[in-house]
SERO-4910 file (N, C-alpha, C, O; in steps of 0.05 Angstrom, whole numbers):
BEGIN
 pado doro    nc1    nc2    nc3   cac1   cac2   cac3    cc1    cc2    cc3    oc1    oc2    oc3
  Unk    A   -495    422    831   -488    415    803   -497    387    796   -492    367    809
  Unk    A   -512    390    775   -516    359    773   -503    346    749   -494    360    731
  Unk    A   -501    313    748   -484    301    727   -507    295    706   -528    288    717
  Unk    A   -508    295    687   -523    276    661   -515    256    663   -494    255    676
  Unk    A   -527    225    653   -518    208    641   -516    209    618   -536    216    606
  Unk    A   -494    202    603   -484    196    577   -489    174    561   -484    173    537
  Unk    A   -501    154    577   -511    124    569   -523    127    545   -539    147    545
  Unk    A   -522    116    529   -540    106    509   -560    100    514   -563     99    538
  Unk    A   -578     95    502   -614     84    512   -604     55    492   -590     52    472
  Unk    A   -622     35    511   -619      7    490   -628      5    470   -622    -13    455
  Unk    A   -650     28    463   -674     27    440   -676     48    418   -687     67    428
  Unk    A   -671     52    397   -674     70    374   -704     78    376   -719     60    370
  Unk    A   -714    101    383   -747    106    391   -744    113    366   -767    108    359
  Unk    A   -732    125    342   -746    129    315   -749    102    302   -771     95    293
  Unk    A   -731     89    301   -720     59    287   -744     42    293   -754     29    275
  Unk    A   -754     41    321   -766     25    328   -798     39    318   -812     27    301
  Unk    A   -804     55    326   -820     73    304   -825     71    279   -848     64    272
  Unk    A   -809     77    262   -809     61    232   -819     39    234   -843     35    227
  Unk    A   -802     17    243   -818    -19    245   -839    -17    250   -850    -22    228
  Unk    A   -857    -11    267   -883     -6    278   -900      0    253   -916    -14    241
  Unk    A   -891     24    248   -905     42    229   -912     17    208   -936     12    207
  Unk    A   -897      1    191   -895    -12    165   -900    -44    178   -896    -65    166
  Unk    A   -909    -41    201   -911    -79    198   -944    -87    206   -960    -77    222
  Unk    A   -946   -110    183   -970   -114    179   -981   -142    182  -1001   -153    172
  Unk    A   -961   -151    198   -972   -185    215   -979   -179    241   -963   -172    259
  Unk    A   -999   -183    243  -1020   -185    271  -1013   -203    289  -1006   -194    310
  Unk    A  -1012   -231    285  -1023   -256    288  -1011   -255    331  -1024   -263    350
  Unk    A   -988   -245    331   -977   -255    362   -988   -229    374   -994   -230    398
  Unk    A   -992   -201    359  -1007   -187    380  -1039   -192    376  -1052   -178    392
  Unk    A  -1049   -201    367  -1078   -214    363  -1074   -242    389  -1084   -239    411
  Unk    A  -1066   -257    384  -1056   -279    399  -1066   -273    433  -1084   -282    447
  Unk    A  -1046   -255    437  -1038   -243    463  -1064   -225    472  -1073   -225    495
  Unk    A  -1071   -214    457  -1090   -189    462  -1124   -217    467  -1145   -219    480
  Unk    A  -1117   -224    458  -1145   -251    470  -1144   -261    483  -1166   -270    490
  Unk    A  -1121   -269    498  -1115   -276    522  -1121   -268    541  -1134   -279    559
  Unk    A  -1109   -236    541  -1121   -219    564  -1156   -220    567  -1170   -223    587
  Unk    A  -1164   -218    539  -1202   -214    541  -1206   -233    556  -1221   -228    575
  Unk    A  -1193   -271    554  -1208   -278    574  -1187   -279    602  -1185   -300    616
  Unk    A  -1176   -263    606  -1167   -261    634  -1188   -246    646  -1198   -252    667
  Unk    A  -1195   -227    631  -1208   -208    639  -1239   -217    642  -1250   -201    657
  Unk    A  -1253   -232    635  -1275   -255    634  -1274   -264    655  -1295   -269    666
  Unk    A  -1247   -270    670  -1250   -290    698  -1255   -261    718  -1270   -264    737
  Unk    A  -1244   -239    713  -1245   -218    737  -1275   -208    742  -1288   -191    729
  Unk    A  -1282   -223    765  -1310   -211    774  -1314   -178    775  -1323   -168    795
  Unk    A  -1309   -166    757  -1315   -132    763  -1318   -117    734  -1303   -119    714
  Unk    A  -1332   -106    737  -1337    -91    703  -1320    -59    715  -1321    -42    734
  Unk    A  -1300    -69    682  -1282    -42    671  -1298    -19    664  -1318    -27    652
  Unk    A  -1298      8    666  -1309     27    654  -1291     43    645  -1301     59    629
  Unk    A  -1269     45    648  -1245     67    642  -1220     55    634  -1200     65    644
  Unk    A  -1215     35    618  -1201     19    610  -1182     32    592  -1193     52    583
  Unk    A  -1153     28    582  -1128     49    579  -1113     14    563  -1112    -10    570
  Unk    A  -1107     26    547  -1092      0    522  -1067     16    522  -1070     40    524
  Unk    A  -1049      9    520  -1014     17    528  -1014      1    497  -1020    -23    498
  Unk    A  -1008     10    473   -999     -8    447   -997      6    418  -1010     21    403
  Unk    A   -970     -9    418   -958      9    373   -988      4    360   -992     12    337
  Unk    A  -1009    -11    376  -1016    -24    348  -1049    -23    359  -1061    -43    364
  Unk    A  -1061      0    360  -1092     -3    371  -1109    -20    355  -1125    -35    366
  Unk    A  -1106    -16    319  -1128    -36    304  -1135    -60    321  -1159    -68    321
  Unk    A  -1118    -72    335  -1119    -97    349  -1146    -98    363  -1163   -115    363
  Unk    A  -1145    -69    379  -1158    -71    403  -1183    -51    395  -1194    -35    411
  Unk    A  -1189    -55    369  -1216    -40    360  -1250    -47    356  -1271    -35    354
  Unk    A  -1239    -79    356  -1256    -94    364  -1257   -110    391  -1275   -127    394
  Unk    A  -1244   -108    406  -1241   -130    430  -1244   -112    460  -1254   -123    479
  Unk    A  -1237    -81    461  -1240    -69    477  -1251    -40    462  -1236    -20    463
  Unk    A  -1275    -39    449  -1277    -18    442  -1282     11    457  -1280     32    445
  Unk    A  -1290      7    485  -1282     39    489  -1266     42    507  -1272     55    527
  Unk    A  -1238     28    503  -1220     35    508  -1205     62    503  -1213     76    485
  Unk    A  -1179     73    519  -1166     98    506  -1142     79    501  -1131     65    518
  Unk    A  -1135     80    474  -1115     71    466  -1086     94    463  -1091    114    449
  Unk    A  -1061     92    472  -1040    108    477  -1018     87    466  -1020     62    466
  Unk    A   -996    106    455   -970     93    446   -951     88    464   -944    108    478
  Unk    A   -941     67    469   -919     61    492   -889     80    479   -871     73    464
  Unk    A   -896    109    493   -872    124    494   -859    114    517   -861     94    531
  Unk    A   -840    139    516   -824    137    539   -835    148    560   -826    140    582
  Unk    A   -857    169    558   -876    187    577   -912    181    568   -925    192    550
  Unk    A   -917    168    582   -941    154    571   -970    179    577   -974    189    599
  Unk    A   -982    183    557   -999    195    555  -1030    194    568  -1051    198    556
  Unk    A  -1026    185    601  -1044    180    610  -1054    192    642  -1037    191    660
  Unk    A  -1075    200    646  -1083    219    661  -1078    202    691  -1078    177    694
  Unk    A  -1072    226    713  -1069    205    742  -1089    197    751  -1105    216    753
  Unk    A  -1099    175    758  -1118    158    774  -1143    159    749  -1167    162    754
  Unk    A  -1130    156    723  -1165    167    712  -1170    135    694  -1185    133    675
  Unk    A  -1156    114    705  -1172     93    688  -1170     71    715  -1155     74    734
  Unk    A  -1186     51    713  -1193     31    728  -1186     -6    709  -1193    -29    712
  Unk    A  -1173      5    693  -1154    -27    677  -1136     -9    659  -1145     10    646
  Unk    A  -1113    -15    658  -1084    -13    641  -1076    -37    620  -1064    -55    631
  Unk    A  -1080    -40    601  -1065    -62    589  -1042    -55    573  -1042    -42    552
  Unk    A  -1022    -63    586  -1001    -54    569   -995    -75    548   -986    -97    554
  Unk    A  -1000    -69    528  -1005    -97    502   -979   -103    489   -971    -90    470
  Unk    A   -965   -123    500   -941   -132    478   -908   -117    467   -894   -122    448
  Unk    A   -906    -98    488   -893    -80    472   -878    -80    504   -861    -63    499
  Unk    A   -876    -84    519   -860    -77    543   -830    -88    542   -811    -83    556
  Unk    A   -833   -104    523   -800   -119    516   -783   -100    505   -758   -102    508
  Unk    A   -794    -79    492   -780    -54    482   -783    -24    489   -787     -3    476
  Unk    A   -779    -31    515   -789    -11    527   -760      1    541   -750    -14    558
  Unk    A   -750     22    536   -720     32    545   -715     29    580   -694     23    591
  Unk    A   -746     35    595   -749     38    620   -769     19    626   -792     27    622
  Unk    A   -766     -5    636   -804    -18    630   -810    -15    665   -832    -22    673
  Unk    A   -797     -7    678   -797     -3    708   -813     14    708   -835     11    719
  Unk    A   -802     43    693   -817     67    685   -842     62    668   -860     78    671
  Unk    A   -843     47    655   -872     46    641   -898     33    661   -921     40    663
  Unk    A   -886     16    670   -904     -6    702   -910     24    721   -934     29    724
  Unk    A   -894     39    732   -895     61    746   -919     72    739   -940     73    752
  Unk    A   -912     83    713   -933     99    702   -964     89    691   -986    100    687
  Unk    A   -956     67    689   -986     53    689  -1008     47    714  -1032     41    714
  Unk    A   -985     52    740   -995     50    759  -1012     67    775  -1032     65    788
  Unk    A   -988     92    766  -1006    117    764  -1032    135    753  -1045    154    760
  Unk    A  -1031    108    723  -1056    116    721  -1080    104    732  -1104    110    728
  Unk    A  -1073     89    745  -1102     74    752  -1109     86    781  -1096     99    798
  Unk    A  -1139     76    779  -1146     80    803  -1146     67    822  -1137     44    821
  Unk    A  -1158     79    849  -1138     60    873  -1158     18    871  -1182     12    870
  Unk    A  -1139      6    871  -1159    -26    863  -1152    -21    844  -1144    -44    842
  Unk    A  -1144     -8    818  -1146    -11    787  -1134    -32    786  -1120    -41    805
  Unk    A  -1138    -46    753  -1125    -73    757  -1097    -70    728  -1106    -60    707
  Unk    A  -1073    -76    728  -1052    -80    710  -1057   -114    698  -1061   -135    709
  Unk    A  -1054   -103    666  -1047   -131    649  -1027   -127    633  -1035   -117    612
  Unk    A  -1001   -131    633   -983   -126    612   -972   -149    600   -969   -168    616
  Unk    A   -965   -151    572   -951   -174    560   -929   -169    549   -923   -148    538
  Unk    A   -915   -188    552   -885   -179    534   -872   -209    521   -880   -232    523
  Unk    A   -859   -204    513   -849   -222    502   -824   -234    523   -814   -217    539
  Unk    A   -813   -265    525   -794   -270    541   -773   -283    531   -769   -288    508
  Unk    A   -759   -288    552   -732   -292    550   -725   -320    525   -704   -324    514
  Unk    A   -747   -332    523   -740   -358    512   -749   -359    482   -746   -377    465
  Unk    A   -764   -330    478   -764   -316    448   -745   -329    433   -726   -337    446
  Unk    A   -746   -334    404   -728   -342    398   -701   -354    393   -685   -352    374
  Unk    A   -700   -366    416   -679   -382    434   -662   -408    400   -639   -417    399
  Unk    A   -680   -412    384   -673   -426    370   -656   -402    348   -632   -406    344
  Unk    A   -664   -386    339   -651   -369    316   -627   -352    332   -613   -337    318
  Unk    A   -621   -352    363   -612   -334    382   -590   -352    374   -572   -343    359
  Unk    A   -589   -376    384   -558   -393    387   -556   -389    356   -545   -367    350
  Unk    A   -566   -409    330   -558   -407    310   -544   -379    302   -519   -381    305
  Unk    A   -550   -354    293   -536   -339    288   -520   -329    304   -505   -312    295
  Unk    A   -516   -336    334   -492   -327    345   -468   -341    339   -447   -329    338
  Unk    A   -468   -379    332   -453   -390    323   -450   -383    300   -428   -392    294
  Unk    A   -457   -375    285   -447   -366    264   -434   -350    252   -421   -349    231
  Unk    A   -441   -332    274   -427   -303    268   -404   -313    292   -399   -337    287
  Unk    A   -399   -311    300   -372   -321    317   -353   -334    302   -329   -329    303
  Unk    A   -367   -357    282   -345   -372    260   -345   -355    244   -323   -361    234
  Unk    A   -354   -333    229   -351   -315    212   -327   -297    220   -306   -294    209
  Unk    A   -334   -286    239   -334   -260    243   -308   -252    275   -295   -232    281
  Unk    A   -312   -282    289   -301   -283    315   -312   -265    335   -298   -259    354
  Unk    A   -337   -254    331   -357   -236    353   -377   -238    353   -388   -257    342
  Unk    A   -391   -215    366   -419   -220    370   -432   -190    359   -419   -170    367
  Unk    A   -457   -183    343   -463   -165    343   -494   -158    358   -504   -181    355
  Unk    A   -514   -142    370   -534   -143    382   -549   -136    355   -549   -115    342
  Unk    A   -564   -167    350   -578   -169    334   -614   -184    332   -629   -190    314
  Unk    A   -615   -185    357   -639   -194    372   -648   -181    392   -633   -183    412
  Unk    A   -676   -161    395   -676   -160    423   -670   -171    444   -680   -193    447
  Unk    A   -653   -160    468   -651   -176    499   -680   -173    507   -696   -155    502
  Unk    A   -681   -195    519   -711   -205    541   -710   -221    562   -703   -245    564
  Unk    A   -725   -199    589   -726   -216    609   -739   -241    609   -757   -250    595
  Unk    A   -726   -252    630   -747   -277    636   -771   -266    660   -775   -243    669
  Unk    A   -783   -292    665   -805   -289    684   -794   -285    707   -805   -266    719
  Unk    A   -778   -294    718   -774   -277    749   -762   -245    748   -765   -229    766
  Unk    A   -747   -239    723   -744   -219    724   -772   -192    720   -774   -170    731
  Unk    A   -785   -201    707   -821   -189    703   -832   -187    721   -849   -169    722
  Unk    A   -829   -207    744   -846   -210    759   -835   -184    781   -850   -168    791
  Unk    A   -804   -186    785   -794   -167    803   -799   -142    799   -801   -128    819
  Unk    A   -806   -124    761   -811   -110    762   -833    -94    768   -835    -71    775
  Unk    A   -859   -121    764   -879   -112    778   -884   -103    807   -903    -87    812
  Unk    A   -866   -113    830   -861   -115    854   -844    -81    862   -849    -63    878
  Unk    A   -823    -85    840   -817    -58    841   -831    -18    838   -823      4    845
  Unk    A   -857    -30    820   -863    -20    808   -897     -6    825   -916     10    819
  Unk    A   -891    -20    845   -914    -14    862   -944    -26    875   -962    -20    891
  Unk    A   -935    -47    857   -962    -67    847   -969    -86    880   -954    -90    899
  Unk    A   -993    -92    878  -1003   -110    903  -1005   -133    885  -1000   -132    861
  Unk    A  -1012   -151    898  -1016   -182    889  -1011   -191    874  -1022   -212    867
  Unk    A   -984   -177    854   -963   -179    829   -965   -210    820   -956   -226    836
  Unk    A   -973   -221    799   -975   -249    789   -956   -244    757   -958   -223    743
  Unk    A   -939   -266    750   -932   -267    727   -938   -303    720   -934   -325    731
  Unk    A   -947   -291    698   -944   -333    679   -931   -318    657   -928   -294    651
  Unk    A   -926   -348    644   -923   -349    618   -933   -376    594   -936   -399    603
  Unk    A   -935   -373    576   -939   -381    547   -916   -381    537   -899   -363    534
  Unk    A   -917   -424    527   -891   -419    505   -908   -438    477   -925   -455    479
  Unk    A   -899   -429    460   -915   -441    440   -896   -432    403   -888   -409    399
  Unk    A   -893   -449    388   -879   -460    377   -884   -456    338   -893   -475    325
  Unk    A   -876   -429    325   -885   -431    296   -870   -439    272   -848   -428    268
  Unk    A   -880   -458    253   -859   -469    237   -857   -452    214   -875   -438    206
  Unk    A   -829   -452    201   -823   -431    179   -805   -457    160   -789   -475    168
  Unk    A   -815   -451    134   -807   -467    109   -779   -460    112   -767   -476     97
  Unk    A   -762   -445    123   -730   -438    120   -729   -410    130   -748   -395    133
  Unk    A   -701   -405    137   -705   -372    152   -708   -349    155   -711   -333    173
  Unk    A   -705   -352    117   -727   -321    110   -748   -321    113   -757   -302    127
  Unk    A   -762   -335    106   -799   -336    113   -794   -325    147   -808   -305    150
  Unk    A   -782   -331    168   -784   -327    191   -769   -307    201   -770   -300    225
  Unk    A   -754   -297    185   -744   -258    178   -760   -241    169   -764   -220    182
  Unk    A   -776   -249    139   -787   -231    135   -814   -230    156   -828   -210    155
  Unk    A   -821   -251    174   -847   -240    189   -838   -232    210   -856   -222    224
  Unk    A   -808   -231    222   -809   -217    240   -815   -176    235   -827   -156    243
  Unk    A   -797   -186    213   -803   -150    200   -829   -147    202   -836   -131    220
  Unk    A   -843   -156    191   -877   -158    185   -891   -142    209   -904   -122    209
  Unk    A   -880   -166    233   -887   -150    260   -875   -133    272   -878   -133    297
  Unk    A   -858   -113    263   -847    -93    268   -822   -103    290   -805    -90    303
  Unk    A   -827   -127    287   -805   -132    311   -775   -135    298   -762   -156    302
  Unk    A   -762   -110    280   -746   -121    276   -729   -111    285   -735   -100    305
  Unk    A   -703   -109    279   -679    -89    301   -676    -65    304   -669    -51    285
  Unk    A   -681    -54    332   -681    -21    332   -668    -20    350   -678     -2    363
  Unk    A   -642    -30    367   -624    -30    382   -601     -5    371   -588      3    352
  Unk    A   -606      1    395   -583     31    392   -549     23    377   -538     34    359
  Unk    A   -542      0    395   -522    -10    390   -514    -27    367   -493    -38    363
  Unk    A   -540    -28    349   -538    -51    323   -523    -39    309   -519    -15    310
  Unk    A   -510    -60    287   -492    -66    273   -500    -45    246   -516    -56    230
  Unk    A   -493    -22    241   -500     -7    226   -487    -11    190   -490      3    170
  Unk    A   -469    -41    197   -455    -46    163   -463    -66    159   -478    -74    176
  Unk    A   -458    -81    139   -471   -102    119   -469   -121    142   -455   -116    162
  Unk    A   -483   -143    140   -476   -168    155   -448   -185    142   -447   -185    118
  Unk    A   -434   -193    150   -413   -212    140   -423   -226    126   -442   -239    134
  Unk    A   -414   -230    103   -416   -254     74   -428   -285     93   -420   -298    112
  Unk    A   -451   -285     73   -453   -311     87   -473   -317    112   -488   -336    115
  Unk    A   -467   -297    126   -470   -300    158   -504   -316    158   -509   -337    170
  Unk    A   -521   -305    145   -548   -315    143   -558   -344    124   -579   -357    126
  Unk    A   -541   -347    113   -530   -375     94   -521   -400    117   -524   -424    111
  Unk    A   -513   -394    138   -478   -401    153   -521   -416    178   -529   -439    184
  Unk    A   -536   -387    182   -545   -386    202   -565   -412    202   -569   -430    219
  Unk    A   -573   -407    177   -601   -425    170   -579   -455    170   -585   -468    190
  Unk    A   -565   -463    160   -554   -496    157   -555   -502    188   -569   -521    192
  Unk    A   -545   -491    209   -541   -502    231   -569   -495    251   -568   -506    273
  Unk    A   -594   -480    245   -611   -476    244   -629   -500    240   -641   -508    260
  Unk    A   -633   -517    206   -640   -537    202   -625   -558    217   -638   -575    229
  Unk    A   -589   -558    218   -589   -587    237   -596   -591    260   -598   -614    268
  Unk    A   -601   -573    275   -605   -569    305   -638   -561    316   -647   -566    338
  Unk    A   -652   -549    292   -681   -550    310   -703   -558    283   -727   -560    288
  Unk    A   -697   -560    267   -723   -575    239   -734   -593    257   -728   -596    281
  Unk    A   -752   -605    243   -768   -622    251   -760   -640    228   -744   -634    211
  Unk    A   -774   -664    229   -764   -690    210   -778   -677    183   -770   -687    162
  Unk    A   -796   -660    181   -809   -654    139   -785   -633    140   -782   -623    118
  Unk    A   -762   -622    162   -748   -600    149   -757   -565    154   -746   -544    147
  Unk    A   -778   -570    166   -787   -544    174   -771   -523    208   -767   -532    231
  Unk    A   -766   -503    199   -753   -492    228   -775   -486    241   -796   -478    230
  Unk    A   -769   -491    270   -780   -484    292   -779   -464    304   -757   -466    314
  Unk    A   -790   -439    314   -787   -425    319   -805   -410    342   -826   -399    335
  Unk    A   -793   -411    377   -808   -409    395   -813   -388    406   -794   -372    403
  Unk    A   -839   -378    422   -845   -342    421   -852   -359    443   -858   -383    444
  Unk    A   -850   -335    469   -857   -334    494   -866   -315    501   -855   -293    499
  Unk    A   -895   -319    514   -914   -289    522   -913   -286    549   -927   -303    560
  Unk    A   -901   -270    566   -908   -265    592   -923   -248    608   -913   -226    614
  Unk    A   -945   -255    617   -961   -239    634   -952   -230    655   -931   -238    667
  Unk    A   -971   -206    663   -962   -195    682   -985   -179    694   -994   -158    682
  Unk    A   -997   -189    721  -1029   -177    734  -1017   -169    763  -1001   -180    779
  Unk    A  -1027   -149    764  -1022   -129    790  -1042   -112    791  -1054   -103    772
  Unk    A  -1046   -105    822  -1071    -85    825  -1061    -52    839  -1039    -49    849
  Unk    A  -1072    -40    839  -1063    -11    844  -1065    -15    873  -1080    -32    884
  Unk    A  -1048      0    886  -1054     -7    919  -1084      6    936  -1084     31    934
  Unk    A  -1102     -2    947  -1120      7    959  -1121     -2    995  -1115    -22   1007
  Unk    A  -1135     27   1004  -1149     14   1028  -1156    -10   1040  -1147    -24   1058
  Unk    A  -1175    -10   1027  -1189    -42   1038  -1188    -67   1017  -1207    -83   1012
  Unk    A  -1155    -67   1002  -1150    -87    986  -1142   -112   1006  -1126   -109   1024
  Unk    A  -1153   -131   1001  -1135   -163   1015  -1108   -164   1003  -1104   -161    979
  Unk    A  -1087   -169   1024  -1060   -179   1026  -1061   -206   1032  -1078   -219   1044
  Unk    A  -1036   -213   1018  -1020   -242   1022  -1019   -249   1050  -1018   -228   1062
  Unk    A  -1019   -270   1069  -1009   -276   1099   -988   -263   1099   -984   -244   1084
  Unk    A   -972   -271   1114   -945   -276   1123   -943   -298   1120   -964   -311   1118
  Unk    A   -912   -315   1116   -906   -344   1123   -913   -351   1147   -910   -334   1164
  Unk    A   -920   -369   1153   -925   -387   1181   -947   -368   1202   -948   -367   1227
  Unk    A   -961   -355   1182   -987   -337   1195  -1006   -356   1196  -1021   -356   1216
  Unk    A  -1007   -377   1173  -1042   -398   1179  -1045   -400   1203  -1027   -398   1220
  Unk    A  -1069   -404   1208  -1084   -410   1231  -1097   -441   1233  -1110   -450   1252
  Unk    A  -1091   -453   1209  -1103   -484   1200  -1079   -497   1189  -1061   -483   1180
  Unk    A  -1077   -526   1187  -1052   -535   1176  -1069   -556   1155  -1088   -572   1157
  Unk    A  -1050   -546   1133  -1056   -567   1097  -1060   -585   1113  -1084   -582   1119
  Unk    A  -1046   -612   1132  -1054   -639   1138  -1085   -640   1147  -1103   -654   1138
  Unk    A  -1085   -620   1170  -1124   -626   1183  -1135   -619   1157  -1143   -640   1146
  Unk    A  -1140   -594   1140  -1158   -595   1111  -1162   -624   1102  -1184   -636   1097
  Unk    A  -1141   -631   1100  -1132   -658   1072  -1144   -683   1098  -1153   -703   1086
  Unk    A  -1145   -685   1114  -1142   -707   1131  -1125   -720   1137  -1131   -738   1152
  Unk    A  -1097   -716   1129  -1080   -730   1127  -1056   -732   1152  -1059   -717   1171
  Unk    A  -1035   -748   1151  -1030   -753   1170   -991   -733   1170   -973   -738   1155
  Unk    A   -991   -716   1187   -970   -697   1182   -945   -718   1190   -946   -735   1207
  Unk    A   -924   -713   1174   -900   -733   1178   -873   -703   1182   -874   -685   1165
  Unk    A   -852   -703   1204   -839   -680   1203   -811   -695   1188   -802   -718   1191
  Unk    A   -803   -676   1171   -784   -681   1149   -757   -669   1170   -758   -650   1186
  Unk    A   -729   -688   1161   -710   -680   1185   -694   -660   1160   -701   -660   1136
  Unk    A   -668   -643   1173   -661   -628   1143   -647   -642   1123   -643   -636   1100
  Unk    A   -640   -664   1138   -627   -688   1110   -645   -699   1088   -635   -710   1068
  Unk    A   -670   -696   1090   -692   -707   1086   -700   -728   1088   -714   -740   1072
  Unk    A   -690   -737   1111   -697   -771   1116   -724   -771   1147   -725   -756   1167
  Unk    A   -738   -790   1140   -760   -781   1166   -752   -788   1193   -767   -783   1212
***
């Protein structure tokens, strides 16, 4: 006999669907999606079977044109071992399963294939995150889920690790856009479809105020001196290779066969655990 889970999914797949469907600011999946081109510029090896994981292919109609572009479902529409690069473009932050989506990307590639996925991170909106939680707390005395949750970089990085990947690398990008006040920086989140499709969101009015309450403590705490809000987006990469045969592995710790001091010339000094020499 088996049990179901009853859980909720974190993500409204129609809700979040809709957003997609109607948003028509490019600029951070454009951003991101050029990044990869020149990641992909440094990789000594020509793609032939290249697979775009993204809500939003226009992006990638000029930049990877014979690509197969697919929608980041929940069951990704891509054949086993039949591409040799995966980009999962920007969308893994809303992904119900992103363990399961890394899995399945892995699966599609071939053996050496190479993974590029971007997502957005933890430090996303870190400025509009505190402001309206203080606010709604003085409103309201709670909290409602009104921002996507987002990992950070070590958490990305683990799922790559989990996920099957060889030589798993994560960075990130933080970088900083100003908004005249905090509708201008509402309505473009809508724009980019990024707006709330959380299972658990707040399905009644916002509390009187609450967005009035958000922006004042908003301006005292992150404007800049003309008065403009700040508002920070974090991109995190994520490169991993499909496992192969005759792929190179990492050492082991304390495997070298040479020590940093003879390279460098330098003169080795042993550190005691107090750290005094």
């Amino acid at each position: 006999m088996s049990v179901m889970s009853t859980q909720p999914l974190l993500f409204d797949q129609a809700r979040l669907e809709r957003n997609r469907q109607a948003a028509t600011e490019m600029f951070l999946q454009e951003r991101a999606a050029d990044d990869v081109l020149e990641r992909l510029a440094e990789v000594n090896r020509t793609f032939t079977a290249p697979a775009i994981v993204t809500p939003f292919p226009q992006v990638w109609e000029d930049r990877l044109e014979t690509a197969t572009c697919v929608p980041p479902a929940d069951l990704l529409p891509l054949g086993r071992g039949e591409h040799d690069l995966v980009v999962h473009a920007l969308s893994l932050h809303a992904a119900n399963d992103p363990v399961g989506q890394l899995v399945q990307a892995r699966l599609a590639l071939k053996p050496d294939g190479l993974l590029i996925a971007t997502a957005f991170g933890g430090q996303t909106l870190h400025e509009l995150r505190a402001s309206l939680a203080e606010a709604e707390i003085a409103l309201s005395g709670g909290l409602s889920p009104r921002i996507f949750p987002m990992a950070d970089i070590r958490e990305f990085g683990g799922l790559l690790q989990r996920a099957g990947f060889n030589l798993p690398v994560a960075d990130t990008e933080r970088f900083s856009v100003e908004y005249k006040g905090l509708r201008p920086l509402l309505r473009d989140l809508k724009a980019m479809g990024e707006g709330n499709a959380q299972s658990a969101r707040q399905k009644t009015f916002a509390p009187k105020d609450l967005f009035g309450r958000t922006e004042r403590i908003y301006m005292d705490r992150f404007a800049d001196v003309a008065g403009a809000l700040k508002a920070t987006f974090e991109i995190i990469t994520l490169t991993g290779w499909a496992p192969a045969p005759d792929q190179p592995v990492p050492l082991r710790p304390g495997s070298a066969r040479s020590r940093l001091a003879d390279a460098l010339g330098a003169t080795e000094v042993a550190i005691a655990p107090d750290g005094i020499k």
